[in-house]
N, C-alpha and C positions, 0 to 999 in steps of 0.2 A: 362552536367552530370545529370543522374537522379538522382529527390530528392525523400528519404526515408524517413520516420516519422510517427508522430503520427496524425491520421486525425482524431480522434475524441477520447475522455475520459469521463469514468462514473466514478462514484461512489453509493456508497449506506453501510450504516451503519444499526447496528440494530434499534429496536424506542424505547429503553429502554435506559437512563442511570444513572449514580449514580453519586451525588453531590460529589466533591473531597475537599471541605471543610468539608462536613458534614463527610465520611469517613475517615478523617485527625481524625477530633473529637471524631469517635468511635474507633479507634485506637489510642488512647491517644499522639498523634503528634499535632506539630504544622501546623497548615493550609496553612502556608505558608509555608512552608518544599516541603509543594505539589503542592500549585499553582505558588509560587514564585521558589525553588529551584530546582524544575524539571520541569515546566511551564506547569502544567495538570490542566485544569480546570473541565471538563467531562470527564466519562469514559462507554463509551458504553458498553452495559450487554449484550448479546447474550442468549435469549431464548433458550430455549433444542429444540424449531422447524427452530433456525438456525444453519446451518454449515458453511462450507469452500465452498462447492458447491452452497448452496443456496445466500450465500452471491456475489458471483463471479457472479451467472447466475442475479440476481438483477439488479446488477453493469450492466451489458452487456443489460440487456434489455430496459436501457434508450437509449441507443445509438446508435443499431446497427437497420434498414430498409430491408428491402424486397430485395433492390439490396447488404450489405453486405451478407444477406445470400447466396444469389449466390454466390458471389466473394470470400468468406471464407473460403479457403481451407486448415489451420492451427488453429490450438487450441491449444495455449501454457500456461500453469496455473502455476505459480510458487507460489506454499504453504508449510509451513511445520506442516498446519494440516490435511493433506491428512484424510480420511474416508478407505482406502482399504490398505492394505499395496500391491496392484498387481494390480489393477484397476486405475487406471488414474481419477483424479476430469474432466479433461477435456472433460471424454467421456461422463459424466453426463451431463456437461453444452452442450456439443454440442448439445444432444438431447433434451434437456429444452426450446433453444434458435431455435429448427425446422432450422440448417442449413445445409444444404445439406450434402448426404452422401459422396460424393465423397472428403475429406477431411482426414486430420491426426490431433488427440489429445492426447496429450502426458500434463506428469504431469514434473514439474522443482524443485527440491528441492538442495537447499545448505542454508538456515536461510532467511535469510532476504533479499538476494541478488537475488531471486529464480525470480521472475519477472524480473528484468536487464539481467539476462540471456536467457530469452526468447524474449524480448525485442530487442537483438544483432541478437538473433536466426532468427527473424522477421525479419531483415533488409536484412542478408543474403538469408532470403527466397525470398523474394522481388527483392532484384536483379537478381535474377535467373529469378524469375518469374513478373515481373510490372506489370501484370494484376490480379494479385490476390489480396488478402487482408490477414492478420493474424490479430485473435484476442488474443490478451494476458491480460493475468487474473494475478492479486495480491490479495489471500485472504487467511484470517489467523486469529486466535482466539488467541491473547494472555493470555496466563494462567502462572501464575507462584503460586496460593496458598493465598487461606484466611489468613490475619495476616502474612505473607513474605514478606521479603525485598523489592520482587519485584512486589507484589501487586498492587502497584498505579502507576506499568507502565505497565498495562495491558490494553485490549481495544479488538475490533473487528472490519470489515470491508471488503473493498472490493475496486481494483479499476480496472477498463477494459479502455482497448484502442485497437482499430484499427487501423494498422499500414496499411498505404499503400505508393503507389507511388505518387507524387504531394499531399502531405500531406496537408490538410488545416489548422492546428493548430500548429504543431514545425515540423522543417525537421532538424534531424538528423546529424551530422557533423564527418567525419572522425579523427584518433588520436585521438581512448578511449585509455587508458594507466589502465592496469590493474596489478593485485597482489593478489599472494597466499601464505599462510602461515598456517603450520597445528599448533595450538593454540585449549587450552580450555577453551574460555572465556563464550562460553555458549552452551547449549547443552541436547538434551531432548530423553535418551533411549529409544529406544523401549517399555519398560516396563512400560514407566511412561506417562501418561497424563499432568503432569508438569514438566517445564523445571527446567532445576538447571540451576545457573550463578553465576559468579565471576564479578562481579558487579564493581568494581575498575579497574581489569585488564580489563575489557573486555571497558572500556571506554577508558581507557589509550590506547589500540589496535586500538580504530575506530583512535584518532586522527593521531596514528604514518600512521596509512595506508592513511590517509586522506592526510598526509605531505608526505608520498613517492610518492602517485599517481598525486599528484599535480604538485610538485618537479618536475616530469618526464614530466609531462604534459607539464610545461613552457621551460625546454629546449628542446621537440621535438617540441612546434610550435613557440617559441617566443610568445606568449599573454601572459598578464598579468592580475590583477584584472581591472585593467583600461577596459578593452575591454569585460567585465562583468556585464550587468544589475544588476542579481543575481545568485546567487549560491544556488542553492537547496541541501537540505540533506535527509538522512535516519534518521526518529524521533525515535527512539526507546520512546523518551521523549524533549520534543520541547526544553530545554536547550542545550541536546545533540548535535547538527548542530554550535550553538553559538561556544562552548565551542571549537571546529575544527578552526571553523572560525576565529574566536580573534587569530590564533596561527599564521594567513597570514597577518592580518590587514595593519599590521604596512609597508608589502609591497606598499600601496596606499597610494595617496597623502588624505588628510584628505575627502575632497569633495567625494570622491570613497568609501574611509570607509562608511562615514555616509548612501550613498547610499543603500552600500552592509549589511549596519545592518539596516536600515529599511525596505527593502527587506525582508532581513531574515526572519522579525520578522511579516509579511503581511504571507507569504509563509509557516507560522506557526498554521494559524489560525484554520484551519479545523482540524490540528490532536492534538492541543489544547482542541478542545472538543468530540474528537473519542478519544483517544488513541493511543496506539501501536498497531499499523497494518503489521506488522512485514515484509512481500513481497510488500506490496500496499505501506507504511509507504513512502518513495521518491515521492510517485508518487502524492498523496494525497499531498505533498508539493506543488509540482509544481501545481497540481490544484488549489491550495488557492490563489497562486500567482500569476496566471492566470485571478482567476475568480475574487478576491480578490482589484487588483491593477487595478484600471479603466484606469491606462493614460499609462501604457504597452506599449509602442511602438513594432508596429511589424518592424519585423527588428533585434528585440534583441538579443544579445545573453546569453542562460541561460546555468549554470554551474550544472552540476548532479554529486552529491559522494554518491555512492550507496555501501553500506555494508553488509556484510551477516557474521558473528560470527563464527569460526571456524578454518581460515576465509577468505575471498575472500572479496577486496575492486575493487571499477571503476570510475575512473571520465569521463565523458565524456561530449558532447557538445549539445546543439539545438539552430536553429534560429528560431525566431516567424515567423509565415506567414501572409503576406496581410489579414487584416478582419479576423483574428485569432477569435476574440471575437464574433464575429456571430457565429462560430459552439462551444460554450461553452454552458453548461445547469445550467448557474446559479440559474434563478426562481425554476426550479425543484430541486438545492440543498438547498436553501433559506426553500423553501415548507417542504424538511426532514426534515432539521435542526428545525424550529418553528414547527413540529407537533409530536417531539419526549417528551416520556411521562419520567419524573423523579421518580426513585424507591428509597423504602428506604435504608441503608444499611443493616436491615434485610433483606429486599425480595430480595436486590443484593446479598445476602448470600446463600438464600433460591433458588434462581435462579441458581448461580454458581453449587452447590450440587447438582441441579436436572441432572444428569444426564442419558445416555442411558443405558440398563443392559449391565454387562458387561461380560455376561454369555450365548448371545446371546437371550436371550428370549424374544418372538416377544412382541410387544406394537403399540398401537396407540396413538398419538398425536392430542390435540387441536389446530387446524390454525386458527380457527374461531378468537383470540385472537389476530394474527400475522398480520399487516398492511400488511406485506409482500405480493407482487404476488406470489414469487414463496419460496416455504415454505417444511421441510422436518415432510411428515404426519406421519410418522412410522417407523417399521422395523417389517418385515414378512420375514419368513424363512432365516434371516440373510443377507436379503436384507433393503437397505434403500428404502424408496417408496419418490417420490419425486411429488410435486402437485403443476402448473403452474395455477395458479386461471385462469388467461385470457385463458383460451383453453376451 
């Protein structure tokens, strides 16, 4: 049977972020409200020279070679801070990342589930086709408002993977079990640049979907937590995933638990100090826990509950592959993470505000400032112009 998965994963964050103790502070809270009761230590700021395109095309440019651009004949982006309301982020990155024309890019939106549906999209592409490759994009700017609720689970980022056939990093397992339900637990009109949420309900939501999809999961294959490395989640905020998980526990003999909570809590660690990455946010798990856990056995099997608000839940499965850990780019995440510059909560203020007119009127942009390769220099004639340093 051919194996489908994920043969390679980036990531990339902005290099700006904001202390979540010192922000606890300037918002009259307690620090540990934020670092303890939502488990947020960093929260990346996003420059006005990044977006959802440039963040996503970043991500992809660690990982993808000369021979994916040949073999890449899909482009799946699941965000929902889209740049066009009719244009596709992925026609952008296609042409950032120079991969051939002969391909389809298409944009994925449903919250935060937006990359897992592209993700499924990919798999079915691939059995059609095993000599291709897709690349799928998770990038997204969580915004919810200076001084709101939902401020300190805000974040930006980015994560890309290329799926192919004989995957080098996880291959994919049949019996996802999925669920839909139309709820308003979070949700961002048309009209507004920030999202509203029902912040109680909408956590009360992840867990019930998290217990349906499970539920279903165990009686269509018979596995249990036993038969589970880890279980990755959708971070909206790194407590979030726990707080699902404690609801199975008690299914395991104690040895399994422990396992599965210190798992957890390894698997945590990258969006610990990114943030809410609202499409990437799964996937950025399973990176940490990958790149994170040195004694990993390949072989594994790791458990995915992927969320999207509104809302659509998925669990589904991966096995680790032989010498999985050779094609991971730790040192180059190591490198972001220790060369990313901390701002104050003024200038994370002053930053947030800065934004693009919103009247159309053209502007140019300072990149000179932005580590970034590829970086968003302006908007002319109600185009965005986009600048790939390395070209």
């Amino acid at each position: 049977m051919l194996k489908i998965g994920i043969d390679k994963i980036g990531f990339y964050a902005p290099h700006l972020y904001v202390d979540m103790n010192k922000l606890a502070v300037a918002r009259n809270v307690e620090p540990e409200k934020f670092t303890i009761g939502i488990g947020q230590e960093k929260m990346a700021v996003p420059p006005i020279t990044q977006d959802a395109v440039t963040l996503a095309a970043n991500a992809a440019l660690e990982i993808i070679d000369e021979d994916d651009k040949e073999k890449i004949d899909f482009v799946i982006f699941g965000t929902e801070s889209g740049i066009d309301h009719s244009k596709s982020s992925a026609v952008y990155v296609h042409q950032l990342l120079g991969l051939k024309p002969n391909a389809r890019a298409v944009e994925v939106k449903q919250a935060c589930y937006g990359a897992t549906a592209g993700l499924q999209m990919a798999k079915g592409h691939i059995a059609l086709n095993p000599d291709s490759k897709v690349l799928v994009l998770g990038a997204d700017i969580a915004r919810y408002g200076l001084n709101t609720s939902g401020e300190a689970t805000q974040g930006a980022g980015a994560v890309a993977m290329v799926i192919s056939a004989d995957p080098k990093i996880m291959a994919l397992e049949e019996n996802n079990v999925y669920y839909t339900n139309d709820i308003m637990d979070f949700w961002r009109p048309i009209y507004s640049d920030q999202a509203f949420v029902d912040g109680k309900f909408s956590n009360e939501q992840y867990i019930a979907f998290f217990n349906k999809v499970w539920g279903q999961y165990k009686e269509m294959t018979g596995h249990a937590l036993e038969d589970f490395e880890a279980i990755c989640y959708h971070l909206p905020y790194t407590k979030m995933g726990l707080k699902a998980l404690r609801t199975v526990l008690e299914e395991a003999p104690e040895n399994v638990q422990d396992r599965l909570k210190e798992n957890y809590q390894i698997s945590t660690m990258y969006n610990r100090n990114v943030g809410n990455i609202y499409t990437g946010s799964l996937y950025l798990s399973l990176l940490s826990l990958l790149e994170r856990k040195e004694d990993l056995a390949s072989g594994s099997r790791i458990g995915m509950f992927s969320y999207g608000s509104g809302a659509v839940g998925e669990f589904f499965t991966g096995v680790l592959q032989p010498n999985y850990r050779e094609h991971l780019h730790l040192a180059s995440h190591e490198s972001l993470f220790a060369s990313r510059k901390e701002v104050s909560v003024e200038e994370y203020e002053e930053i947030f505000e800065n934004t693009l007119p919103k009247d159309g009127a053209n502007i140019e942009l300072d990149i000179e400032q932005d580590p970034a390769p590829i970086c968003l220099a302006g908007v002319n004639d109600h185009m965005r112009q986009y600048v790939n340093k390395n070209n």
